[in-house]
C-alpha positions, 0 to 999 in steps of 0.5 A: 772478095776479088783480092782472096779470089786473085791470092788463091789463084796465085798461090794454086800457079805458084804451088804447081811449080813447088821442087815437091810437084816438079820431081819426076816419079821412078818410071815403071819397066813392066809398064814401058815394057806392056805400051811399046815392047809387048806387040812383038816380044812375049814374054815366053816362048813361043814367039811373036814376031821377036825373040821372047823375054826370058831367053834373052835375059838369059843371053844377057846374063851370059854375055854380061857379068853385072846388071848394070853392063847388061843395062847399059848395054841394052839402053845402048842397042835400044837406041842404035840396034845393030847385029854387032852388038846383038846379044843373040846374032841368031834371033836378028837373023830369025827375026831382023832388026829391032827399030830403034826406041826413040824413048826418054832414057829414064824410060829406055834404063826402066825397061832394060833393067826390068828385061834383065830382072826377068832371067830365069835360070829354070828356063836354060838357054831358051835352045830346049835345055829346060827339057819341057820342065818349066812352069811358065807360060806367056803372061 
């Protein structure tokens, strides 16, 4: 009894370390999004106490000819934010500086990526070009 009760222990601490367990799942934007950015950003206008999503998604794509520059450059100021490489030198002037995230890059690339997919072009350049013609509001 001893030796089946030792052999399923083992088998159990073995699997744990199987390739299958060990590979890490795709991290979820909206969720890093909801636990560390959504104190200060909203997702529309108005805003918090930091520029909303949508506008500056906008100015993302403005500045930024693919998804993948405008993510890496948002990883990139997530990390070291400074008003030189701000998208939008107003906002920091409005609002300050960001904090730096000190986020897992997995995580830091996951948001970036779902702050760029959140571009609405109904929504103009965020400066009262949408003439009160959008249809959303904070999430």
């Amino acid at each position: 009894m001893k030796k089946i009760m030792f052999t399923c222990m083992i088998s159990g601490i073995v699997s744990g370390f199987s390739p299958v367990v060990m590979s890490a799942a795709p991290v979820d934007g909206a969720a890093v999004f909801a636990r560390n950015c959504s104190v200060c950003h909203s997702i529309n206008p108005p805003p918090k106490s930091a520029p909303p999503v949508i506008p500056l998604a906008n100015r993302y794509h403005e500045k930024f000819a693919t998804r993948e520059q405008g993510v890496a450059h948002m990883v990139a100021f997530l990390k070291k934010p400074d008003k030189a490489g701000a998208v939008d030198a107003q906002a920091v002037t409005r609002f300050g500086l960001m904090p730096p995230l000190s986020l897992a890059d997995a995580e830091l690339k996951a948001v970036s990526g779902w702050f760029w997919d959140q571009y609405n072009p109904a929504m103009g350049r965020g400066r009262g070009m949408g003439r009160g013609q959008g249809q959303y509001m904070n999430r």
